[in-house]
TORVOZA-778422 format. One line per field, with one value per atom (N, C-alpha, C): residue number from 0; atom name; y negated, x negated, z. Coordinates in steps of 0.1 Angstrom, whole numbers. Layout:
<atoms>
num [NUM, ...]
atomo [CA, ...]
c2 [Y, ...]
c1 [X, ...]
c3 [Z, ...]
</atoms>
This chain:
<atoms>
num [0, 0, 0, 1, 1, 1, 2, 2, 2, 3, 3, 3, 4, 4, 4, 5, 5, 5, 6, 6, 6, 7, 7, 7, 8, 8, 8, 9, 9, 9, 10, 10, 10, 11, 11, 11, 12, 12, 12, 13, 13, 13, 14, 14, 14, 15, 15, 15, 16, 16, 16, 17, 17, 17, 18, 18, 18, 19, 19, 19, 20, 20, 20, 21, 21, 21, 22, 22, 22, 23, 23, 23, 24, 24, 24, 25, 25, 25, 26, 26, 26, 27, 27, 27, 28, 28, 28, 29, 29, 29, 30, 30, 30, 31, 31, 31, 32, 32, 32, 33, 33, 33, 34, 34, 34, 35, 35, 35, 36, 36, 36, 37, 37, 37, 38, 38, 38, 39, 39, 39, 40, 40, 40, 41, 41, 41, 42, 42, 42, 43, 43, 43, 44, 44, 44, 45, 45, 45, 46, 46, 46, 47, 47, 47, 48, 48, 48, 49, 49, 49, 50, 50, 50, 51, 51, 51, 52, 52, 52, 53, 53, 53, 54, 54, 54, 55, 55, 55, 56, 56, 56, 57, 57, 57, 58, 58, 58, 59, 59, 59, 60, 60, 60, 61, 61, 61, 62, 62, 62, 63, 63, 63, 64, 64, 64, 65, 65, 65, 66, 66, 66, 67, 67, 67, 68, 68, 68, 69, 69, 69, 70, 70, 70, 71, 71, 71, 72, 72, 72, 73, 73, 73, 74, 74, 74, 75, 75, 75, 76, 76, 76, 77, 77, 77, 78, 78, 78, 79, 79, 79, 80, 80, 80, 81, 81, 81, 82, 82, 82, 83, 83, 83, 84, 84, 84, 85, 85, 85, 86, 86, 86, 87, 87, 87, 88, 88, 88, 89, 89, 89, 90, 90, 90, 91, 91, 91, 92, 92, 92, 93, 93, 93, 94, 94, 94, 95, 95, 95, 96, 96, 96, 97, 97, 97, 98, 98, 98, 99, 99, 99, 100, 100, 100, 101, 101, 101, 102, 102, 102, 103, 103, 103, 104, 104, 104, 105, 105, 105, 106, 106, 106, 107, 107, 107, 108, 108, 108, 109, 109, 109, 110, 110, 110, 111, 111, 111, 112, 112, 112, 113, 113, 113, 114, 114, 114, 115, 115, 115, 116, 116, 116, 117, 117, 117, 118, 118, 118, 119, 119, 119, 120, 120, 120, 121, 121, 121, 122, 122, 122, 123, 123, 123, 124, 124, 124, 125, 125, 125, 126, 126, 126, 127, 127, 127, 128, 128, 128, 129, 129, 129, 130, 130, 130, 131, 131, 131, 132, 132, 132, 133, 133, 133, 134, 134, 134, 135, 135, 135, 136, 136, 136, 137, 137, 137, 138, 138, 138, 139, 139, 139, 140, 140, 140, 141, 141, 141, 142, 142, 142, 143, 143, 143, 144, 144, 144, 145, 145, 145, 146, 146, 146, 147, 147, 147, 148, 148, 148, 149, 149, 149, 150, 150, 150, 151, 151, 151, 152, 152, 152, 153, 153, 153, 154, 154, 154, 155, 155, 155, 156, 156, 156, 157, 157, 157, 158, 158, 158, 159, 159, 159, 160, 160, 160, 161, 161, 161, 162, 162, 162, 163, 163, 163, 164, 164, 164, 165, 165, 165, 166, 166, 166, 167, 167, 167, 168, 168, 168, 169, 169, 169, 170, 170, 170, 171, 171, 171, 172, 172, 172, 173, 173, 173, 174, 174, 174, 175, 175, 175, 176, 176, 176, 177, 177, 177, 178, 178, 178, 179, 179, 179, 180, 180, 180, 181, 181, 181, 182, 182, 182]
atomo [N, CA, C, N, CA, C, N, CA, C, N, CA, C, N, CA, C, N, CA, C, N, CA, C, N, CA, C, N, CA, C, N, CA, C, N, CA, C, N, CA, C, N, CA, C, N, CA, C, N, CA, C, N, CA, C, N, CA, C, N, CA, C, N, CA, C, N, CA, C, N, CA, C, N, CA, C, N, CA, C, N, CA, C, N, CA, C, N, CA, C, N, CA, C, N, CA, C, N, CA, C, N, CA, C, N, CA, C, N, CA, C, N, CA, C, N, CA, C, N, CA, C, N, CA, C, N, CA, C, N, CA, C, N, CA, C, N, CA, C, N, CA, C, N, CA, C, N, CA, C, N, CA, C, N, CA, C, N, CA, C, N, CA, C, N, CA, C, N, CA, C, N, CA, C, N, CA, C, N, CA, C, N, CA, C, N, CA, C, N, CA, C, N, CA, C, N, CA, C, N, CA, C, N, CA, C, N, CA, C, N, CA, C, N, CA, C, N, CA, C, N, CA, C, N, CA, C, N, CA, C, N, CA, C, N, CA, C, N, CA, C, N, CA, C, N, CA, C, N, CA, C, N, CA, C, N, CA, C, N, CA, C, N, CA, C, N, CA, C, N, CA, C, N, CA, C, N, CA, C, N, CA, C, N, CA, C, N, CA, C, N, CA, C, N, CA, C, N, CA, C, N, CA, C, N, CA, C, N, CA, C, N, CA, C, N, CA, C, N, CA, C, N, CA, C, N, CA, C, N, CA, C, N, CA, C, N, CA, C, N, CA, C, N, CA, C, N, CA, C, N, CA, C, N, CA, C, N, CA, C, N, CA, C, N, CA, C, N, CA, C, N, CA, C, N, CA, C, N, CA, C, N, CA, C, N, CA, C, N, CA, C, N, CA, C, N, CA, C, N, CA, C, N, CA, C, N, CA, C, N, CA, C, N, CA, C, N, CA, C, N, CA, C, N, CA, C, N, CA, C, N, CA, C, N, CA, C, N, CA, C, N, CA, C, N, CA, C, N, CA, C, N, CA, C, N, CA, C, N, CA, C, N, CA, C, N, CA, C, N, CA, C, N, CA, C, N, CA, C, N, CA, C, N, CA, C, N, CA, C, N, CA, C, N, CA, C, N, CA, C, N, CA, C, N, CA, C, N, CA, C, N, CA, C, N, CA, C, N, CA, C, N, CA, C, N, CA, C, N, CA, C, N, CA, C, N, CA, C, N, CA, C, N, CA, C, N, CA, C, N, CA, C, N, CA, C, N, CA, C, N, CA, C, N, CA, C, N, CA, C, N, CA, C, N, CA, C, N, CA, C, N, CA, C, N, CA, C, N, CA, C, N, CA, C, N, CA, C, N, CA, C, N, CA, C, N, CA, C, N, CA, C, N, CA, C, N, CA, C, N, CA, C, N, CA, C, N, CA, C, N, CA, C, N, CA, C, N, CA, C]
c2 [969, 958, 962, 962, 965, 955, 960, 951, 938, 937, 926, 918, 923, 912, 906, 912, 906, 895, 897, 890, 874, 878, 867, 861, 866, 855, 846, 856, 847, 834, 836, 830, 817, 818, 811, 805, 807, 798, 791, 798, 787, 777, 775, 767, 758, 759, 753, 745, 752, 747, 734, 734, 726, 717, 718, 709, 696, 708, 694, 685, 685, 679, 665, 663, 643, 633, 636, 631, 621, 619, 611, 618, 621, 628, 631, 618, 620, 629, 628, 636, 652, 652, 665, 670, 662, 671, 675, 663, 667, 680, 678, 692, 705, 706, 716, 721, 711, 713, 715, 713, 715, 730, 730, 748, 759, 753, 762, 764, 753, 758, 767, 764, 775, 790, 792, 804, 810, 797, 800, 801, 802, 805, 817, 825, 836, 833, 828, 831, 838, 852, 862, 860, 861, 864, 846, 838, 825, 818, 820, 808, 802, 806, 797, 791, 792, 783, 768, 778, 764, 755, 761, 755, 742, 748, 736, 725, 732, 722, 712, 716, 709, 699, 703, 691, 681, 688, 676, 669, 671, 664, 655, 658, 647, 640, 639, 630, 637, 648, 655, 661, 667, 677, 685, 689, 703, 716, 713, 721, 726, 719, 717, 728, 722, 731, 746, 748, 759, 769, 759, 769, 772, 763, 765, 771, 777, 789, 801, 796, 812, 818, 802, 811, 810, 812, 818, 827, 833, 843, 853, 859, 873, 870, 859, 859, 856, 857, 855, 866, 877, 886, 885, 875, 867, 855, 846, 837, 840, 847, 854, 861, 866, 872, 857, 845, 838, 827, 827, 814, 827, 843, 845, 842, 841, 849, 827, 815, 805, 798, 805, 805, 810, 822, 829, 821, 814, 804, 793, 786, 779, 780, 795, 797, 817, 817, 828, 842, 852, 865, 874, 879, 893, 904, 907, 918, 932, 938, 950, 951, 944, 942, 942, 935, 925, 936, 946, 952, 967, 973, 983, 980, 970, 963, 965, 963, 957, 971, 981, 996, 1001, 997, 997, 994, 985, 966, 972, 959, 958, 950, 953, 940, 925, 922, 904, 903, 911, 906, 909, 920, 922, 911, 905, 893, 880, 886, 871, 871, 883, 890, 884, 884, 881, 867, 862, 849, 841, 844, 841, 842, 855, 859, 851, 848, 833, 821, 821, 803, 805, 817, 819, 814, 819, 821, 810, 803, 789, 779, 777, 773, 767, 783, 788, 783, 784, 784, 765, 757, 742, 741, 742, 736, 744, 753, 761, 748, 749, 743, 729, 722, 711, 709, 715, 718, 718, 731, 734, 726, 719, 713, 704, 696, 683, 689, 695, 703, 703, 712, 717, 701, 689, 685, 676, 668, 665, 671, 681, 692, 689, 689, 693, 674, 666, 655, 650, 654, 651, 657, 669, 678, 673, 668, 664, 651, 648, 628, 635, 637, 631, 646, 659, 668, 675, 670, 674, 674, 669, 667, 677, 676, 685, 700, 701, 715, 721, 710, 714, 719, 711, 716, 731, 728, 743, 756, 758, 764, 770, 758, 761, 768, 758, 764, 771, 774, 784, 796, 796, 807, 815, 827, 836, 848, 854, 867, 879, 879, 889, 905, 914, 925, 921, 914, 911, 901, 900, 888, 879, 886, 876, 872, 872, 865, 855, 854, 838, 834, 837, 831, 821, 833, 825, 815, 815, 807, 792, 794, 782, 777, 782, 776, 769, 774, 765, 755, 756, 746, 738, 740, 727, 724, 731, 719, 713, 717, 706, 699, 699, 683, 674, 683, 673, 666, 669, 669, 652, 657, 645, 634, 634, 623, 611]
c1 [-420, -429, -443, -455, -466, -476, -484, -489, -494, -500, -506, -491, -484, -474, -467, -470, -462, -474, -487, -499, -497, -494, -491, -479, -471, -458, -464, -470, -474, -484, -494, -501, -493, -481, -473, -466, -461, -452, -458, -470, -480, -489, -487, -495, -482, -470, -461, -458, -457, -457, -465, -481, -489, -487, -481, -483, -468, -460, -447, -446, -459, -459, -456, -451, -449, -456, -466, -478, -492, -498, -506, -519, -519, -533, -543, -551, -561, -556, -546, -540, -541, -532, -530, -544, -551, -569, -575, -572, -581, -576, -559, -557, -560, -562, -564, -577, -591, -600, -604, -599, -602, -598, -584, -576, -588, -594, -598, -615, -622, -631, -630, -622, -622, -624, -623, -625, -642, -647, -665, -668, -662, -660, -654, -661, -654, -640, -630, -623, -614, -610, -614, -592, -585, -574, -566, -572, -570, -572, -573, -575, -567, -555, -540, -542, -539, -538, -549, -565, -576, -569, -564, -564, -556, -547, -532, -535, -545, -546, -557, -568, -580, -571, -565, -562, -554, -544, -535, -545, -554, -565, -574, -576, -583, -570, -562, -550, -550, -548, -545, -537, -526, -514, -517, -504, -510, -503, -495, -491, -503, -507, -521, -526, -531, -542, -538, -526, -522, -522, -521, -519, -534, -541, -558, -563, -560, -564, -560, -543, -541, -548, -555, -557, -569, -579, -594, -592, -582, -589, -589, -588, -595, -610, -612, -627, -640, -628, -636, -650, -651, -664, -673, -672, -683, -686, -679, -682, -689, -695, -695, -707, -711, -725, -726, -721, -728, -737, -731, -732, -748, -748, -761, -773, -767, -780, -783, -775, -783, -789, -786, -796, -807, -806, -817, -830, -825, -830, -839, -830, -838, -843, -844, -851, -852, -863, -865, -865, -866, -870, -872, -875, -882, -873, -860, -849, -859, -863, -870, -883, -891, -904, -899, -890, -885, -879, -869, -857, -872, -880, -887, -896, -900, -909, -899, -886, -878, -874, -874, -869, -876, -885, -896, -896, -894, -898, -882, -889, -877, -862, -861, -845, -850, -857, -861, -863, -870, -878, -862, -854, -839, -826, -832, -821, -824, -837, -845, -844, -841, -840, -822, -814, -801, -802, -808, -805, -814, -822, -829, -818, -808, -801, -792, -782, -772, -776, -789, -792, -791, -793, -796, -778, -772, -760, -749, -753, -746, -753, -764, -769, -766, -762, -755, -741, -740, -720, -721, -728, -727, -727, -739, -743, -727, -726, -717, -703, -703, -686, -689, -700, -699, -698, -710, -710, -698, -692, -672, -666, -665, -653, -652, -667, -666, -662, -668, -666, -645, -642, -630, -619, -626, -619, -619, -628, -632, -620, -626, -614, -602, -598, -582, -582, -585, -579, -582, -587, -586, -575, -575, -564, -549, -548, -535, -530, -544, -539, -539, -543, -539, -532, -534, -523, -511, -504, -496, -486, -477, -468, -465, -476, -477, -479, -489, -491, -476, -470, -457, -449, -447, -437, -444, -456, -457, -458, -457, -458, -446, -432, -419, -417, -416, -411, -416, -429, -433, -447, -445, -451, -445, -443, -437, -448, -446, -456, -453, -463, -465, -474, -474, -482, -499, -496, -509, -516, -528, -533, -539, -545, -553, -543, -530, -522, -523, -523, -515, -531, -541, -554, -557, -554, -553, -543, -535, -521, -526, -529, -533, -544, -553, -567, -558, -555, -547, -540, -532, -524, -531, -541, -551, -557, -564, -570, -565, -547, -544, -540, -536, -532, -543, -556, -568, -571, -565, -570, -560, -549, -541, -536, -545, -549, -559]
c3 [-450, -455, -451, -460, -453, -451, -442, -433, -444, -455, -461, -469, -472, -473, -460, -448, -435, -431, -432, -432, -442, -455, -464, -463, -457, -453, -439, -433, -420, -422, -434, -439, -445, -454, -460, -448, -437, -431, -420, -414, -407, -415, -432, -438, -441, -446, -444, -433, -420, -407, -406, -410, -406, -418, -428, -438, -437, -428, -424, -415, -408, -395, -395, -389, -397, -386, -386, -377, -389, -378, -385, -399, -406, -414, -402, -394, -385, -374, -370, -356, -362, -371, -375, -378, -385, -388, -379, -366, -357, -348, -347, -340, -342, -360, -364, -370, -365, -366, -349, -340, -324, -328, -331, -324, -335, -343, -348, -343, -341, -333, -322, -315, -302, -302, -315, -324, -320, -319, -317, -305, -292, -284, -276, -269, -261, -250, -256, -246, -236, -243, -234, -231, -245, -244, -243, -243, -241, -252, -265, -273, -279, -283, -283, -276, -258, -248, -250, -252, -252, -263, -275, -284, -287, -276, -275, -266, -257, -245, -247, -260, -264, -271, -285, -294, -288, -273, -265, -261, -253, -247, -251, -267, -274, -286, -283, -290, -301, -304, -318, -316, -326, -327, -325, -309, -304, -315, -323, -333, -339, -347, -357, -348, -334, -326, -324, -321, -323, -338, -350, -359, -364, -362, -364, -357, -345, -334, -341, -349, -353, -370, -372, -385, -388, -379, -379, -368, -359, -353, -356, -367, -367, -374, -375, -379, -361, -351, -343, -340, -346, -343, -354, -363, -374, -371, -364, -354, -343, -338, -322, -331, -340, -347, -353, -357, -361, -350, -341, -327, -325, -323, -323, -332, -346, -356, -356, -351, -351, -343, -333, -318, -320, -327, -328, -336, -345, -354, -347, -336, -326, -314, -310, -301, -304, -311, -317, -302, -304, -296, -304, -303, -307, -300, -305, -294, -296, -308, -306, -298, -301, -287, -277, -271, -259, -251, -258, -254, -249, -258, -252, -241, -243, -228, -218, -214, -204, -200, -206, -202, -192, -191, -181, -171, -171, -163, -152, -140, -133, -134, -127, -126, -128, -126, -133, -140, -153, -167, -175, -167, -174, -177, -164, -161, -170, -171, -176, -194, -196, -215, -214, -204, -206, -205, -197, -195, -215, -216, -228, -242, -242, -251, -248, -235, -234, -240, -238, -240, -256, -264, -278, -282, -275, -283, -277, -267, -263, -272, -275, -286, -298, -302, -313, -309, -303, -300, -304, -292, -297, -307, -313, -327, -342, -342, -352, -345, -332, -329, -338, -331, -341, -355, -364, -372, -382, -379, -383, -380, -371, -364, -368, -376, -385, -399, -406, -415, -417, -407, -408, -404, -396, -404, -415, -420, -430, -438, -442, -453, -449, -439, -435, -436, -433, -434, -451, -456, -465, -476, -475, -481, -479, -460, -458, -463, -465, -468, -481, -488, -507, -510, -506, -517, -503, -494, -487, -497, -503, -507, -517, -524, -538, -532, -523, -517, -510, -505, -502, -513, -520, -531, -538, -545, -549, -540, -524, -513, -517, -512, -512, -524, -533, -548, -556, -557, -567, -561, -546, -542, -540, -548, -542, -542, -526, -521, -526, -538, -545, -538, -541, -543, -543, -555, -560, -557, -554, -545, -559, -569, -581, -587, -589, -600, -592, -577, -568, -571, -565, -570, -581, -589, -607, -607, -604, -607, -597, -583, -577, -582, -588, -586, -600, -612, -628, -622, -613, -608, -606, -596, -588, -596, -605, -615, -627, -627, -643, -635, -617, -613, -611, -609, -608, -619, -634, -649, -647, -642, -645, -639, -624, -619, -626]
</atoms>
């Protein structure tokens, strides 16, 4: 089996997973809008763990939080350039000026170019966690309250993991919009 079909089953039974949960719409959004923020976060071999232990903490399914840790983290190193490039936005630096001056310079102007670049990217890290984490769940509670059922059934019954990634494309996006036609 190669690696992008073992990818798309994994994709297929953790969206399954989170779609059976028999939990509340709000519980489940929120767990899986927490597990997946943590994503914007360095945690350093820990974010399953944050993830389970965030959504338990704030009354959301630690399922959820778990499976929303697992399905943004490989986007964790565009999260981690993003938490910089919006810091950078609110508290500007100049890294090419900044960085040739400091080659120079002693051990304090260096500490002080690190300390300036943290504050840039915790910043960044608040603002994006919030940002998403309303965002993500918004979406996800909305998704789970009105198309769980239907998303279930076509999941089960008529997804099957193809080779081809644009037939399932095509095929869901037709699906989703003649059930939207006929609402």
């Amino acid at each position: 089996m190669s690696k992008l079909m073992f990818l798309k089953r994994r994709f297929k039974y953790l969206l399954i997973k989170l779609l059976r949960l028999k939990d509340h719409s709000h519980k489940v959004a929120l767990g899986f809008s927490l597990g997946s923020v943590v994503n914007f976060v360095p945690t350093f071999g820990f974010g399953l763990i944050l993830s389970v232990g965030l959504a338990k903490l704030c009354k959301g399914n630690s399922i959820a939080g778990l499976i929303g840790g697992m399905f943004f983290m490989w986007a964790f190193p565009l999260m981690f350039y993003l938490n910089t490039v919006v810091g950078g936005y609110i508290f500007p630096i100049d890294l090419d000026q900044t960085l040739l001056q400091n080659t120079d310079e002693d051990l304090d102007n260096s500490l002080e170019l690190g300390a300036k670049i943290g504050k840039n990217f915790l910043t960044g890290m608040i603002l994006n966690s919030f940002l998403f984490g309303s965002i993500f769940y918004i979406v996800s509670y909305y998704i789970i309250n009105q198309y769980r059922d239907f998303l279930l059934h076509y999941i089960y019954k008529k997804w099957i993991v193809k080779n081809v990634l644009n037939k399932w494309i095509i095929s869901l996006i037709s699906t989703f919009i003649s059930n939207c036609k006929s609402i």
